[in-house]
C-alpha beads as a LAMMPS data file, in Angstrom:
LAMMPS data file: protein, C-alpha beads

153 atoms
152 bonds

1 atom types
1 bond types

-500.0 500.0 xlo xhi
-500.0 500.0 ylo yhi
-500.0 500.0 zlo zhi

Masses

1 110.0

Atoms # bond

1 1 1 423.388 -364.627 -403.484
2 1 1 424.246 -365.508 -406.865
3 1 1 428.404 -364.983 -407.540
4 1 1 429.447 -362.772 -409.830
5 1 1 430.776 -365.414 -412.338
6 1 1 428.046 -367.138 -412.826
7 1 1 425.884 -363.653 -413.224
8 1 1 428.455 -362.237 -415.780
9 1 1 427.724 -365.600 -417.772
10 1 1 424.176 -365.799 -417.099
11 1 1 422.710 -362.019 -417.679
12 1 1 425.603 -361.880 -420.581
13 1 1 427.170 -358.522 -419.285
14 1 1 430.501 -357.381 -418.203
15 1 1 429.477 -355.433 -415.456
16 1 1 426.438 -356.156 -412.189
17 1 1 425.889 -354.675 -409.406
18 1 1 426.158 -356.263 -405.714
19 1 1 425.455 -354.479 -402.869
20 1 1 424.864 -351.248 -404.262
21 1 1 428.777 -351.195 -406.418
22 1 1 429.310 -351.668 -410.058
23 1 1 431.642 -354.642 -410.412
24 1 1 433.356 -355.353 -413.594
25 1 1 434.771 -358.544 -414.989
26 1 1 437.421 -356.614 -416.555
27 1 1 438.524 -352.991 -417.602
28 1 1 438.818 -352.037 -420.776
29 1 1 439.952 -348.390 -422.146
30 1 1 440.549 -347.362 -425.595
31 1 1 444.202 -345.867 -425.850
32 1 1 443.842 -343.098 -428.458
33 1 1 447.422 -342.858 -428.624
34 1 1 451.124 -345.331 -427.529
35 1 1 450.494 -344.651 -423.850
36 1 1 452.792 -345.005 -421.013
37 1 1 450.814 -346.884 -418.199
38 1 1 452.504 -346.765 -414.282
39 1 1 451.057 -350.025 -412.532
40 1 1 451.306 -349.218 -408.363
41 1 1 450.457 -352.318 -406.670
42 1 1 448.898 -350.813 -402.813
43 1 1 447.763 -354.091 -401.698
44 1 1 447.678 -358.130 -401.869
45 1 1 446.533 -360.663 -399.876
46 1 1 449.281 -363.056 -398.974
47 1 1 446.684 -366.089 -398.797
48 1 1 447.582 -366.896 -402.552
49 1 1 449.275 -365.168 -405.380
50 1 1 447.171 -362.991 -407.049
51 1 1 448.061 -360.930 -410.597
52 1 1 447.218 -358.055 -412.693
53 1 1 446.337 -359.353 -416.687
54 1 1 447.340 -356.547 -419.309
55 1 1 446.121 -357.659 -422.647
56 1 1 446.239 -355.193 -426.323
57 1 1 445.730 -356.700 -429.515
58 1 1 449.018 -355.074 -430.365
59 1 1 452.512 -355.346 -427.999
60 1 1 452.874 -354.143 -424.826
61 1 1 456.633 -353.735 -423.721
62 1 1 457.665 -353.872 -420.397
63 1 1 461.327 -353.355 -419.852
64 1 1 463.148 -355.475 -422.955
65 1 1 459.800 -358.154 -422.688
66 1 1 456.946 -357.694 -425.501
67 1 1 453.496 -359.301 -425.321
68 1 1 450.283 -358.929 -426.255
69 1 1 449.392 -360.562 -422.502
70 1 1 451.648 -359.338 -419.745
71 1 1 450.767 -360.647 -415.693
72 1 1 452.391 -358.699 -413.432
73 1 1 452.227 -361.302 -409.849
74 1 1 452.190 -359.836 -406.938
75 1 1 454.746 -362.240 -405.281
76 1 1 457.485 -361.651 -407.835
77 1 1 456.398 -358.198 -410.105
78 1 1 458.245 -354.751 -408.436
79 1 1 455.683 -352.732 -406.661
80 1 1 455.380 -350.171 -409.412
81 1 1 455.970 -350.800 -413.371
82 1 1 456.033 -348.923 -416.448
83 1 1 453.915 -350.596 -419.166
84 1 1 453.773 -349.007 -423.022
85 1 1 450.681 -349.791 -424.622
86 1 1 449.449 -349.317 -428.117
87 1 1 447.271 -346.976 -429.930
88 1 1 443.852 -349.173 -429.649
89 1 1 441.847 -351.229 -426.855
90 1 1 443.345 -352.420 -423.854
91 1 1 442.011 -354.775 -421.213
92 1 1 442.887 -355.128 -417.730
93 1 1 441.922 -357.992 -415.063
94 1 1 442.616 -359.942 -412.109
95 1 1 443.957 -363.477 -412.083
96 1 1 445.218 -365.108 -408.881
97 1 1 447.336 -368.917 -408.861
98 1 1 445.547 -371.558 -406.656
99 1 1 447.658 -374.791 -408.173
100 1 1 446.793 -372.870 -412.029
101 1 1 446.100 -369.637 -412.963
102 1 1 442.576 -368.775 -412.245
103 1 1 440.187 -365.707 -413.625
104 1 1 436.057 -365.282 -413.908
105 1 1 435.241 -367.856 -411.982
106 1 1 433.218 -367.497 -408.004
107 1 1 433.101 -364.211 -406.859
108 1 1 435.561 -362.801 -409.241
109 1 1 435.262 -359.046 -409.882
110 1 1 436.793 -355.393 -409.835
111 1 1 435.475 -352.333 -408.356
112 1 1 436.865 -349.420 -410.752
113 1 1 437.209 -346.297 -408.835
114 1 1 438.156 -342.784 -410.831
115 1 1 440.501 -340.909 -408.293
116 1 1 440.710 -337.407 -408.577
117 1 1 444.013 -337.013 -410.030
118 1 1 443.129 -339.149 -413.327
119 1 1 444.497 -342.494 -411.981
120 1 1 442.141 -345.820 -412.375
121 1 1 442.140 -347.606 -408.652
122 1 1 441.253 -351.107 -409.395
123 1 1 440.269 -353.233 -406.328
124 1 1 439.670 -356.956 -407.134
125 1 1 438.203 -360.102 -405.750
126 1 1 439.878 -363.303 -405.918
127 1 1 436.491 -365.351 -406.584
128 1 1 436.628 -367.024 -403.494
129 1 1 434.832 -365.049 -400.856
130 1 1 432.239 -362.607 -401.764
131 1 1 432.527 -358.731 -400.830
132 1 1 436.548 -358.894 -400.671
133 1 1 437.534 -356.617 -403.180
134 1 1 440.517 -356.212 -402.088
135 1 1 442.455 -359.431 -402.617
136 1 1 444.956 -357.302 -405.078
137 1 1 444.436 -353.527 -405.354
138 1 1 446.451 -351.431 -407.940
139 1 1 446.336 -347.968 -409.463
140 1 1 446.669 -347.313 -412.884
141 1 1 448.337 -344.056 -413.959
142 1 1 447.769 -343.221 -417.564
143 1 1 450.297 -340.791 -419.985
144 1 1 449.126 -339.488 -421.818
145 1 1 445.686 -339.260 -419.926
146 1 1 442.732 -340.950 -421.420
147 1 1 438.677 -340.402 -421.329
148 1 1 437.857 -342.267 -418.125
149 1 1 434.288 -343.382 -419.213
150 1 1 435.767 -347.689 -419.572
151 1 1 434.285 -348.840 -423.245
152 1 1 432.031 -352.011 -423.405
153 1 1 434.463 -355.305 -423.809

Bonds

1 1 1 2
2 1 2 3
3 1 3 4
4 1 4 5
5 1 5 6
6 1 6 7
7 1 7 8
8 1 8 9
9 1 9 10
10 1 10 11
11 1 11 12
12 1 12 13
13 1 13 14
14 1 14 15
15 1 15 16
16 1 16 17
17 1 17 18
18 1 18 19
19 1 19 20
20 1 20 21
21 1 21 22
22 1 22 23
23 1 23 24
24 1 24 25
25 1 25 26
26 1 26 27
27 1 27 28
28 1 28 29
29 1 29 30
30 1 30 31
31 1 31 32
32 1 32 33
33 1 33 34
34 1 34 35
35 1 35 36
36 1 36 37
37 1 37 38
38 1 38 39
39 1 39 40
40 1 40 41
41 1 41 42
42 1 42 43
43 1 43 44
44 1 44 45
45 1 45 46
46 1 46 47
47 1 47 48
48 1 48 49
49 1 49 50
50 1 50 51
51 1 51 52
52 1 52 53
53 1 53 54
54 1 54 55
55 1 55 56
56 1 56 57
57 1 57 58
58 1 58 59
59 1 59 60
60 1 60 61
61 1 61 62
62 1 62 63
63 1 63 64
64 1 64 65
65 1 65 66
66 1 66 67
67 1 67 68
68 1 68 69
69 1 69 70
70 1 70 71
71 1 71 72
72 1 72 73
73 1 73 74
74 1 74 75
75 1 75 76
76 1 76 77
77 1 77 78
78 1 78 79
79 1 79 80
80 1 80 81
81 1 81 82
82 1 82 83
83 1 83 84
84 1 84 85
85 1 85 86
86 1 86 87
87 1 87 88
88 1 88 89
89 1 89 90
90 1 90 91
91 1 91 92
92 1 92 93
93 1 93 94
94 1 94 95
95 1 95 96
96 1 96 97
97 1 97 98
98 1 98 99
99 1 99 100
100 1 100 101
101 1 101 102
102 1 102 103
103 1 103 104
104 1 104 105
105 1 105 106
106 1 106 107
107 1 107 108
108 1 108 109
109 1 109 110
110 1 110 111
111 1 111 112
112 1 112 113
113 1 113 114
114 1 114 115
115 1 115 116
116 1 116 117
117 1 117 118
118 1 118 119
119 1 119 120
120 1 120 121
121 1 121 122
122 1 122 123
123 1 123 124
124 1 124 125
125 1 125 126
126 1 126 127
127 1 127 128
128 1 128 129
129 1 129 130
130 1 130 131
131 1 131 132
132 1 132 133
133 1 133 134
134 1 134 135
135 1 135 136
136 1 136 137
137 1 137 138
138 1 138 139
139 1 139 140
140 1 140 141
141 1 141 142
142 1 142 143
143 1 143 144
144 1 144 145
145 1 145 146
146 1 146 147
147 1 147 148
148 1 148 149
149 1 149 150
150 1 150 151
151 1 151 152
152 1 152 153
C-alpha cells in the first residue's frame, strides 16, 4: 500500500481514500465572517509530540499572540483554546516533532468527521504507521457556524 504522502503528491489531490475513508492532507474552510474557533484537544499519543497547524492569510489571535501560523502542541497547548480567525480561508493540519517539526510526509493524513452538533472532529495520523488516525484528535467548534462542505486547498 502506497502512503498517503506520496499519493497526495503523486495523483496531485488533497484528499484519497484508504480503506474505504476520505483522508485529507489538510482542512480548509472559508470563514465568511471574524470567527471565534474553540480547539478541544480529546486525544494524543504520548509516543512523540504531535500539533494542530492553524494557518489564515490574515492574523489569527490567540490570547495577546497574533499570527498568520499558530501550532497549538499537545505537550505544552491547554486542552481547549479560543482562536479568532479572519473573514477569508483558513487551513488546518497536523504536524508532530520527531527531532524537527514534521507534516505530509508517510502516512500523514486526517479523517474529517461532521458531528451532529456543527463541530469539525479531526482525527490525524502522524505519518508513521498507517491506519492510526488517531495520533492527535481535536474538535473544532466554530462561532459563528460555518457551511461544513471543506473548500478545495
Amino acid at each position: 500500500m502506497t502512503p498517503t504522502a506520496d499519493r497526495f503528491t503523486s495523483e496531485d489531490t488533497d484528499q484519497v481514500e484508504v480503506d474505504g475513508q476520505l483522508i485529507h492532507a489538510a482542512v480548509t474552510v472559508e470563514l465568511a465572517a471574524t470567527t471565534t474557533i474553540t480547539i478541544t484537544r480529546r486525544s494524543a499519543t504520548r509516543t512523540r509530540p504531535e500539533g494542530i497547524v492553524l494557518a489564515s492569510s490574515g492574523r489569527l489571535q490567540l490570547g495577546a499572540t497574533t499570527a498568520k501560523r499558530i501550532v497549538l502542541w499537545a505537550d505544552t497547548a491547554p486542552e481547549a483554546v479560543e482562536v479568532e480567525a479572519p473573514r477569508g480561508r483558513l487551513s488546518i493540519w497536523n504536524v508532530w516533532r520527531d527531532e524537527i517539526e514534521q507534516a505530509w510526509v508517510g502516512w500523514a493524513g486526517i479523517r474529517l468527521t461532521h458531528e451532529d452538533n456543527g463541530d469539525l472532529l479531526l482525527s490525524c495520523s502522524d505519518g508513521h504507521e498507517p491506519g492510526t488516525a488517531t495520533d492527535i484528535e481535536v474538535t473544532l467548534n466554530f462561532d459563528p457556524a460555518l457551511n461544513l462542505d471543506p473548500v478545495p486547498a
